[in-house]
Kinemage of the C-alpha trace (Angstrom):
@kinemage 1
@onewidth
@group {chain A} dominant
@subgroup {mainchain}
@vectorlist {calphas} color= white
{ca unk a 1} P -6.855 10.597 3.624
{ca unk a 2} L -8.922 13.762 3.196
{ca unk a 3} L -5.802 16.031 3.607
{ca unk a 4} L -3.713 13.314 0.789
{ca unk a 5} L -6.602 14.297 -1.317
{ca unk a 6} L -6.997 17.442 -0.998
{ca unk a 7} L -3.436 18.122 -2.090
{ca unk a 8} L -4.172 16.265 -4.794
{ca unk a 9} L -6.809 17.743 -5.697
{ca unk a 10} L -5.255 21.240 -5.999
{ca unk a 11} L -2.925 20.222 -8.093
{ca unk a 12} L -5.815 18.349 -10.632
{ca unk a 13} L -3.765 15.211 -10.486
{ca unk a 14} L -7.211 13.662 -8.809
{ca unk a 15} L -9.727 14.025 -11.819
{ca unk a 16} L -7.553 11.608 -13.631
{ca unk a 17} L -6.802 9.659 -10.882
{ca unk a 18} L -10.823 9.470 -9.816
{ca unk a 19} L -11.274 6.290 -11.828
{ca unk a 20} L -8.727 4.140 -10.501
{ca unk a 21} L -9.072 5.212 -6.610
{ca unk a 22} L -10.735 2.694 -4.901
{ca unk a 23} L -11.423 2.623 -1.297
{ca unk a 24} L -11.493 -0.181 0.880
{ca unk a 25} L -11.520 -1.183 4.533
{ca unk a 26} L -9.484 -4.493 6.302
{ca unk a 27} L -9.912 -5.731 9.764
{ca unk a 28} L -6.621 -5.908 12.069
{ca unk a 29} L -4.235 -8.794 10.769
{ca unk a 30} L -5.298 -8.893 7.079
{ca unk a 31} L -2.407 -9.653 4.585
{ca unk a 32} L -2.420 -7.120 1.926
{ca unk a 33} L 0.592 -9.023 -0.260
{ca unk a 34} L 1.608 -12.644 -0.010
{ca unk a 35} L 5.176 -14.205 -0.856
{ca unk a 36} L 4.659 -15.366 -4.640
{ca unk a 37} L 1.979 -13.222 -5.511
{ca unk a 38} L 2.611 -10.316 -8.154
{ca unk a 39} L 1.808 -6.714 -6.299
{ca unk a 40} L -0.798 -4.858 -8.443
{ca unk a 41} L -2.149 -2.025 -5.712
{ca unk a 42} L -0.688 1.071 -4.050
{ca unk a 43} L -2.527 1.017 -0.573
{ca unk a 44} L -3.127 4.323 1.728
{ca unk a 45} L -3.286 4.663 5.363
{ca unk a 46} L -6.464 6.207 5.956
{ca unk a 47} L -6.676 4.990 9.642
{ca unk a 48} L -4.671 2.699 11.329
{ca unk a 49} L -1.020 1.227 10.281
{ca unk a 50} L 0.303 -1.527 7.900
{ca unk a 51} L 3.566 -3.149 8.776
{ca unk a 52} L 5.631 -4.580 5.672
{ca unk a 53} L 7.882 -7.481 7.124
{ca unk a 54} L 9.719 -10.193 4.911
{ca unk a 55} L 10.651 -13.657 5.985
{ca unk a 56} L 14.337 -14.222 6.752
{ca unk a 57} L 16.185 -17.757 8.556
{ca unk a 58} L 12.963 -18.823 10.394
{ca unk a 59} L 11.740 -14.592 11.747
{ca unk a 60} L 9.470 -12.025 10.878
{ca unk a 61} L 11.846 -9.228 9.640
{ca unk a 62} L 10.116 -5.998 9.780
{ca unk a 63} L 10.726 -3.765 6.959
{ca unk a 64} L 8.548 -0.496 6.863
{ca unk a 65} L 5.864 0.486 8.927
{ca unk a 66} L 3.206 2.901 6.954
{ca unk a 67} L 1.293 5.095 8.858
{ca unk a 68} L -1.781 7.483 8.660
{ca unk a 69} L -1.611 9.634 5.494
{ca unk a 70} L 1.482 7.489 4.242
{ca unk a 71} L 1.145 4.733 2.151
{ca unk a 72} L 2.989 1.137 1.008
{ca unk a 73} L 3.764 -1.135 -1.775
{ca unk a 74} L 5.735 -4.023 -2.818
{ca unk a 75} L 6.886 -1.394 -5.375
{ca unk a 76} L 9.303 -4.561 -7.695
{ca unk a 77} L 6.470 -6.390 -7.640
{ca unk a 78} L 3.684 -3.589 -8.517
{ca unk a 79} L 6.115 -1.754 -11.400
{ca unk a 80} L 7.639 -4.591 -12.878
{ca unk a 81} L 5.093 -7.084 -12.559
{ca unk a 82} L 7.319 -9.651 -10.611
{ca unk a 83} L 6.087 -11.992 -8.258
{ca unk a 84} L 6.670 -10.541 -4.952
{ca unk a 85} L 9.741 -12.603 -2.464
């Protein structure tokens, strides 16, 4: 996180961005984004991993694994404001 930052800060993209950062902490297993719900965060790997998986004939499909310095979204959802599938 403090090297993502630091890039960002040279390049003054994080004084304007300062007010919207917020920084939280989940314990192993916690769902981010549920089916049906509309997407409204971008989430960075700080420590740790987050694995996006969609539902598909019954499995667990995995989709995208973010992670430390990367990060994930249900991008559809979080730009167009659609409820997430």
């Amino acid at each position: 996180m403090e090297r993502l930052l630091s890039g960002l800060n040279k390049s003054n993209v994080l004084a304007g961005c300062q007010k919207i950062i917020i920084r939280e902490a989940y314990q192993g297993g916690h769902v981010l984004h549920r089916e049906g719900e509309v997407c409204r965060k971008l989430h960075m790997v700080e420590k740790g991993l987050i694995c996006s998986y969609y539902h598909k004939d019954g499995k667990d499909i995995t989709a995208y694994f973010a992670l430390e310095g990367g990060s994930i979204t249900a991008i559809d959802s979080c730009i167009q404001k659609k409820i997430g599938s």
